[in-house]
TIFI-946465 format. One record per residue (C-alpha): residue number from 1; residue in three letters; x, y, z. Coordinates in Angstrom, 1 decimal. Example, Ala and Ser with C-alpha at 12.3 -4.5 7.8 and 13.67 -1.06 7.14 Angstrom:
2
   k   r      u      v      w
   1 ALA   12.3   -4.5    7.8
   2 SER   13.7   -1.1    7.1
// end
This chain:
211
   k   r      u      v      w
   1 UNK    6.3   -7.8   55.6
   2 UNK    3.5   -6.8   53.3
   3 UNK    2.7   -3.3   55.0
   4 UNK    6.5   -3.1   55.1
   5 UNK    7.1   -4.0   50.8
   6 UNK    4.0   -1.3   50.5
   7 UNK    5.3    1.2   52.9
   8 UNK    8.6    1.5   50.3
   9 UNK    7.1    2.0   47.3
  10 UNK    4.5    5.1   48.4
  11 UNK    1.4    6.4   47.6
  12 UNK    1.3    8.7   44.8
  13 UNK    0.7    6.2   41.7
  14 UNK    0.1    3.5   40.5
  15 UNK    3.2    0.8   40.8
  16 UNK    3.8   -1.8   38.7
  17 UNK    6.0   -4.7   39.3
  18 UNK    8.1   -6.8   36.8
  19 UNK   10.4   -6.8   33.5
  20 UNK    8.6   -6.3   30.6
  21 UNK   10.2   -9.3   28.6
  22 UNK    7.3  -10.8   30.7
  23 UNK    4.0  -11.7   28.4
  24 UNK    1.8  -11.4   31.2
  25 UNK    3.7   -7.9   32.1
  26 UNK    3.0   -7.1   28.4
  27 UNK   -0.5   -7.8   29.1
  28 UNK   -1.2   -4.7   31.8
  29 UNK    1.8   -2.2   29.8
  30 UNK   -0.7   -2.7   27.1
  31 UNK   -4.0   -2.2   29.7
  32 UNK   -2.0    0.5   30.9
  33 UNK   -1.5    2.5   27.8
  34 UNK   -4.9    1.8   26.8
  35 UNK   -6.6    3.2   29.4
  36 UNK   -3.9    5.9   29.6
  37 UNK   -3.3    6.0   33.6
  38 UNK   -0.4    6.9   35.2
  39 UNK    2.2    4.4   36.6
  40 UNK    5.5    3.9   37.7
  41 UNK    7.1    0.2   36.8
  42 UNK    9.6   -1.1   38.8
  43 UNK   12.2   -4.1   38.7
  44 UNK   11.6   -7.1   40.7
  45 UNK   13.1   -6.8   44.0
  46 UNK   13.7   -9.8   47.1
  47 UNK   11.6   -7.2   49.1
  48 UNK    8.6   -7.6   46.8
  49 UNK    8.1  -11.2   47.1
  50 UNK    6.1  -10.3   50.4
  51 UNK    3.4   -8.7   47.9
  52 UNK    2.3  -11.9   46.0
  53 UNK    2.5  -15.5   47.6
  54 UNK    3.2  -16.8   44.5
  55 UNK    6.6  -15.2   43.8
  56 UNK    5.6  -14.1   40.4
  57 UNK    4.9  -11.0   38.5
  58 UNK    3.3   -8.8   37.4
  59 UNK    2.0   -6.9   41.1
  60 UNK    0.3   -4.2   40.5
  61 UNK    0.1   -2.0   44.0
  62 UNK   -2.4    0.6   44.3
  63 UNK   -1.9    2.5   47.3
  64 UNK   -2.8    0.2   50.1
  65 UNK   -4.4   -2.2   47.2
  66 UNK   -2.0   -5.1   46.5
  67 UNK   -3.2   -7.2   43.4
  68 UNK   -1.6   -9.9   41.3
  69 UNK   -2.9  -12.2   38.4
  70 UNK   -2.4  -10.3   34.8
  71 UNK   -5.9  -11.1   33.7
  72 UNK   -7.6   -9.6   37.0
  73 UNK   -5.1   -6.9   37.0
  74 UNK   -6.4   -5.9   33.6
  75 UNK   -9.6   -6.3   34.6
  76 UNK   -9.0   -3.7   37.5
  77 UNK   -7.3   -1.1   35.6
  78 UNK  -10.2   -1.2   33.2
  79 UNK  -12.8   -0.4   35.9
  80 UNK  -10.2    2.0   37.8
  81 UNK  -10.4    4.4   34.4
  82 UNK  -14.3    3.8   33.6
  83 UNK  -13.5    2.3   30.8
  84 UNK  -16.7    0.4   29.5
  85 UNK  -15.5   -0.1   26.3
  86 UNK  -13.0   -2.3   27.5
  87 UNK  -14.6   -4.3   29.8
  88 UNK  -18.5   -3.6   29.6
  89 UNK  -20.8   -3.0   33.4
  90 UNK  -23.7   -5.0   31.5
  91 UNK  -23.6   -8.5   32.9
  92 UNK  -23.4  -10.0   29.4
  93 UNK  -21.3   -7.9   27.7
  94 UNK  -19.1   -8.5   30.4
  95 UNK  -19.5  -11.8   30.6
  96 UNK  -18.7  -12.4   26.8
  97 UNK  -15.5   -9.8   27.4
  98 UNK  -14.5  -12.4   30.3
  99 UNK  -15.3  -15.7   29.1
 100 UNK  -12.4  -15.2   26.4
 101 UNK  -10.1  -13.8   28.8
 102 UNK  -11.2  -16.9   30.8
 103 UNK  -10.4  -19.5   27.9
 104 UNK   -7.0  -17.6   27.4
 105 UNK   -5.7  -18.1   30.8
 106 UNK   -6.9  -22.0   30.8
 107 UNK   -7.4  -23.7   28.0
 108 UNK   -5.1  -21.9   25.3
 109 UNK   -2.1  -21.3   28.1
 110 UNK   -2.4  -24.6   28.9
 111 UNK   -2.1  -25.9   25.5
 112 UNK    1.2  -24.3   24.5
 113 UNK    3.4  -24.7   27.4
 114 UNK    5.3  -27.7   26.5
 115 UNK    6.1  -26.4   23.1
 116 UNK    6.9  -22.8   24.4
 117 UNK    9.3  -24.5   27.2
 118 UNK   10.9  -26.5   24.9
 119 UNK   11.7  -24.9   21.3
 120 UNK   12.0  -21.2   22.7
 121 UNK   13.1  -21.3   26.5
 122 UNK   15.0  -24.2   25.5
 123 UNK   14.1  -26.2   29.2
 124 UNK   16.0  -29.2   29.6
 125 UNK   13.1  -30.5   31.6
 126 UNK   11.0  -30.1   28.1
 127 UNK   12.6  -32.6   25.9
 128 UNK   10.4  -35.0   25.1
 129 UNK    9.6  -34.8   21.5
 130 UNK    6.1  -36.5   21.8
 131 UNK    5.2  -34.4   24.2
 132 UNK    6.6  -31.4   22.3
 133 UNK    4.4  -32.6   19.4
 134 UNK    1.4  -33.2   21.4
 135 UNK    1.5  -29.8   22.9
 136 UNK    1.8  -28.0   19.2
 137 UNK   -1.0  -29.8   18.0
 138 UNK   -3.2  -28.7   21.3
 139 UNK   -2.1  -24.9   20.6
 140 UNK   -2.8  -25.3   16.9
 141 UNK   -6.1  -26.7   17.8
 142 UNK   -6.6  -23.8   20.2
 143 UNK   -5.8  -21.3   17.5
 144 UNK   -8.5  -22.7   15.2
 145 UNK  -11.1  -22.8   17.8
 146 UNK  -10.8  -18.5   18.1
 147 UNK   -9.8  -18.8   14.1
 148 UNK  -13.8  -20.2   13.5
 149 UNK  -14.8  -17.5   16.2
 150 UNK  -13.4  -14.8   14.9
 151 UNK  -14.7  -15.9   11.1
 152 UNK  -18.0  -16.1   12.0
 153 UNK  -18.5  -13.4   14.9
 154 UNK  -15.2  -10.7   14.6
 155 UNK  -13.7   -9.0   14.1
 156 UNK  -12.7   -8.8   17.6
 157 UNK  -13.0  -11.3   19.9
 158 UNK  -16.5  -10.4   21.1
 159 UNK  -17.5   -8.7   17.2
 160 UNK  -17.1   -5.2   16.2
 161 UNK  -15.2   -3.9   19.5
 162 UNK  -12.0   -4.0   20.9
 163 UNK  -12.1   -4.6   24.3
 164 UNK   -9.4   -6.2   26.9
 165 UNK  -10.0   -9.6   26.1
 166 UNK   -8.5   -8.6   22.7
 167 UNK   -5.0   -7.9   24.9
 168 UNK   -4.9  -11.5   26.6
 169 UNK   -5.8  -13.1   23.5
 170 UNK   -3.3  -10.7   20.8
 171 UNK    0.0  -11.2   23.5
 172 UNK   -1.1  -15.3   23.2
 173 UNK   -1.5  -15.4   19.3
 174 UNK    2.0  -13.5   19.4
 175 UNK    3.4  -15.9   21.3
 176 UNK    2.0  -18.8   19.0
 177 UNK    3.4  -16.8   15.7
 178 UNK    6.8  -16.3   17.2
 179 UNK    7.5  -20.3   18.6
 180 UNK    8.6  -22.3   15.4
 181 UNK    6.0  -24.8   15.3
 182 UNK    3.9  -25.3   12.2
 183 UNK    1.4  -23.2   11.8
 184 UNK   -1.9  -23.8    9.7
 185 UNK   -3.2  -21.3    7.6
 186 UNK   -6.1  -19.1    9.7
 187 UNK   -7.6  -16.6    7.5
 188 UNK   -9.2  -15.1   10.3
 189 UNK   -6.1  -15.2   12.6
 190 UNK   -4.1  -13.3    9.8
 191 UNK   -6.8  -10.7    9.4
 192 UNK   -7.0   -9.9   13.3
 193 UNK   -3.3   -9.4   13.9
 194 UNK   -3.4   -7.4   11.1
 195 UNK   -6.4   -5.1   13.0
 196 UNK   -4.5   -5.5   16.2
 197 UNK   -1.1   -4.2   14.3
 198 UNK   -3.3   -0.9   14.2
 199 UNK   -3.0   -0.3   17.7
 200 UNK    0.4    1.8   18.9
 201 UNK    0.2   -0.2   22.0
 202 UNK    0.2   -3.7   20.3
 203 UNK    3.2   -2.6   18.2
 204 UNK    4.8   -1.6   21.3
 205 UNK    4.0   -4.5   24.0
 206 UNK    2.5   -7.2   21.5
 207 UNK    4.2   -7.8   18.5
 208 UNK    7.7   -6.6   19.0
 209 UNK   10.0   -9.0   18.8
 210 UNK    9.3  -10.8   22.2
 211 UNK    7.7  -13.9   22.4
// end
């Protein structure tokens, strides 16, 4: 099934799979325009499910390479191009670069799920207004945890350079701006969308509309 869900797409670039309403999708278009390779994305198709175990997206395939997870899919595209402004080859640059990527995928996702399922997907299965509470106040707390960061050590998310953690973490904070919760004042916050809003690619797979 897998050699045959390969076999279909080809060889010749890189392939990426699923609609980019996605936020993790968003992630690698923005990784992808970054680092300027070439790609082809494609639609979700029944045949693809034999590429990721998971049934989700985004699936990156790279020739024979199969890959899923946005974060480590950024990750890869980052080394793929040589890009070591992105995501530095010193261990503790690196380090740094992932440990925010890290906190994005756990701690901050993890945080505003309820809320997000509830006021913006509208989930029937989210409608317990404690827990919908609860989970705002978690994602607000989150927010202010990279807020102080960001204050005392931006203005990026690991100081004076953009690098792919800044992708994970911007498509996050647009989420958070875009879900009608209340949202503190973050002086810090304001100032970094504000840098990020500089970037075509944010414009275009960040803030635009989607949460």
């Amino acid at each position: 099934m897998l050699e045959s869900a390969q076999t279909t797409l080809g060889h010749d670039m890189l392939k990426l799979i699923g609609k980019t309403t996605s936020i993790n999708v968003r992630k690698v278009l923005w990784t992808l325009a970054e680092t300027g390779l070439p790609y082809e994305r494609l639609e979700w198709q029944p045949e693809h499910a034999a590429l990721n175990p998971n049934g989700l997206v985004p699936v990156l395939v790279d020739g024979d390479f199969v890959l899923w997870e946005s974060n480590s899919i950024c990750r890869y595209l980052c080394g793929k191009a040589g890009r070591d402004d992105l995501l530095p080859a010193e261990p503790q640059a690196r380090a740094r670069v992932e440990q925010w990527m890290d906190w994005q995928a756990t701690d901050l996702n993890a945080s505003w799920r309820y809320a997000f399922m509830a006021l913006v997907r509208q989930s029937p299965a989210f409608a317990d207004s404690g827990q919908v509470a609860a989970s705002a106040d978690a994602w607000n707390r989150n927010v202010g945890i990279l807020d102080r960061h960001l204050a005392d050590g931006g203005p990026f998310a690991v100081g004076g350079q953009f690098t792919v953690a800044d992708i994970v973490l911007g498509l996050s904070l647009n989420r958070w701006l875009m879900t009608p919760i209340g949202h503190p004042r973050f002086a810090a916050i304001e100032a970094y969308v504000e840098l990020l809003l500089e970037r075509p690619a944010y414009r275009e797979f960040g803030r635009n509309g989607i949460a």
